[in-house]
C-alpha positions as CSV (number, residue, x, y, z in Angstrom):
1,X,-5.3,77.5,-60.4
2,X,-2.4,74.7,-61.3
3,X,0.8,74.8,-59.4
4,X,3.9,73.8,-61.2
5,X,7.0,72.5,-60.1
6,X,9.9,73.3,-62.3
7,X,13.5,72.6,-61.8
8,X,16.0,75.1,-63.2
9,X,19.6,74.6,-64.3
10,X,21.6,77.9,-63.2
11,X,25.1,78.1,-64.4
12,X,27.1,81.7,-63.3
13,X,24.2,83.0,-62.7
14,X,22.5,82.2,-66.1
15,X,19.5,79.9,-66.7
16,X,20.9,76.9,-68.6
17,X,17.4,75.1,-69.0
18,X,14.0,74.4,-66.8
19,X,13.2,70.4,-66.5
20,X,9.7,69.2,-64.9
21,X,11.9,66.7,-62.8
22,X,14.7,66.6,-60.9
23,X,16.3,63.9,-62.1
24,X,16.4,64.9,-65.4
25,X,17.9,68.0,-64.2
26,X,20.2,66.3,-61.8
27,X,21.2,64.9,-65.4
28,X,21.7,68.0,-66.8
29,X,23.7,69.7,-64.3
30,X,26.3,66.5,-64.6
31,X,26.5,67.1,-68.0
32,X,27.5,70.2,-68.1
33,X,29.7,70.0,-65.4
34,X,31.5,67.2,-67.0
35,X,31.6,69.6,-70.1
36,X,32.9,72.1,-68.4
37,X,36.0,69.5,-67.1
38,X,36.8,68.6,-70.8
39,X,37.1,71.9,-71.6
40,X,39.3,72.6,-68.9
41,X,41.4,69.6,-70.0
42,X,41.1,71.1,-73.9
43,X,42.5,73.9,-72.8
44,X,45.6,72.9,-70.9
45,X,46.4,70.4,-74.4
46,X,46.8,73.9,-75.4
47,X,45.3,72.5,-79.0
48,X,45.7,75.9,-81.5
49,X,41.6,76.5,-81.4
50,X,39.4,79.1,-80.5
51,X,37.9,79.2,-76.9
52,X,34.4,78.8,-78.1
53,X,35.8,75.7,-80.8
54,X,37.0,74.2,-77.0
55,X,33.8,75.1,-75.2
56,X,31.5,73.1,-77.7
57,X,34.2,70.3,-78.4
58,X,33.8,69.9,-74.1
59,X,30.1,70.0,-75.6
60,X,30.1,67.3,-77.6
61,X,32.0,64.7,-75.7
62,X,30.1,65.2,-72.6
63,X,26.8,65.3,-74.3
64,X,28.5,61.9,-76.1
65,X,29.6,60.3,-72.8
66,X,28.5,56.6,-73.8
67,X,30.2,56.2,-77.1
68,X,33.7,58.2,-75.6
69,X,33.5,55.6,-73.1
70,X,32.7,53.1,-75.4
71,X,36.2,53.9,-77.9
72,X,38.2,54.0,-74.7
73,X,37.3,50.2,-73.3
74,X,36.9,48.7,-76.6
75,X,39.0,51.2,-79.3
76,X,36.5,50.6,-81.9
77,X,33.5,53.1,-82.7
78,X,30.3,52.0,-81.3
79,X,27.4,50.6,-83.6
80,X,25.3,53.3,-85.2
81,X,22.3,53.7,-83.5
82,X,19.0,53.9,-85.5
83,X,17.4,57.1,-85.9
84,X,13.8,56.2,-84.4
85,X,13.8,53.8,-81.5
86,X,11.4,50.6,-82.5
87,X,8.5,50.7,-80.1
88,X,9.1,48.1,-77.0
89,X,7.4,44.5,-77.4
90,X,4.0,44.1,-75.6
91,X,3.5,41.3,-73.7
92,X,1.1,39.6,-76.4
93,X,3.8,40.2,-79.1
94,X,6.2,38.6,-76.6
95,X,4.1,35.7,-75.2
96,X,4.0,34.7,-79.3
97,X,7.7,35.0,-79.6
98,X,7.7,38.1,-81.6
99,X,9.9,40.4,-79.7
100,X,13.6,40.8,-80.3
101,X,16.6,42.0,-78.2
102,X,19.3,44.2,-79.1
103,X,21.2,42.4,-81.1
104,X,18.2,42.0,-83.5
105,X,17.6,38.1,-82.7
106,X,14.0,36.4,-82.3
107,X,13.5,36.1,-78.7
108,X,10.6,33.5,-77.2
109,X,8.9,33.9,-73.9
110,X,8.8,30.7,-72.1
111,X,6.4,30.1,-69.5
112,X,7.8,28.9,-66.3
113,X,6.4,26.2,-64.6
């Protein structure tokens, strides 16, 4: 017989979502309770839509965290992010100057002394 440890995200008394570790749900919960403080905020701007419209607009921008706080430091939209994550560079790949940073420049491994 396997045991299982599952961590569960409870919310009014409803399951929200089951993670295999806490720190993913740790993650979770923070989400949504920042969610749940933009809606709050949504709400008193007394903006003329729906309750639900609010709910998933609190949604959305916590679920977005990194590019809100992104527009507010810099007030320019952050770079689109690619769609599919390029694998990371093995150590080969950066011993022989393959691998590349962020920015999309060549990087080469130098070898200390």
């Amino acid at each position: 017989m396997a045991v299982e440890t599952k961590f569960v995200v409870v919310r009014k008394g409803e399951e929200k979502m089951t993670f295999a570790s806490k720190k993913e749900a740790d993650a979770y919960d923070k989400m949504l309770d920042m969610a749940e403080a933009f809606t709050d905020w949504l709400v008193q701007s007394e903006l003329p839509l729906e309750e639900a419209q609010l709910e998933n607009l609190g949604l959305f921008l916590a679920e977005q965290k990194d590019a809100v706080q992104h527009i507010l430091r810099t007030s320019k939209l952050p770079e689109a992010q690619p769609a599919v994550k390029a694998p990371k560079a093995t150590a080969a790949e950066t011993d022989a100057g393959k691998a590349q940073d962020e920015a999309g420049k060549k990087v080469r491994a130098v070898k200390a002394a």
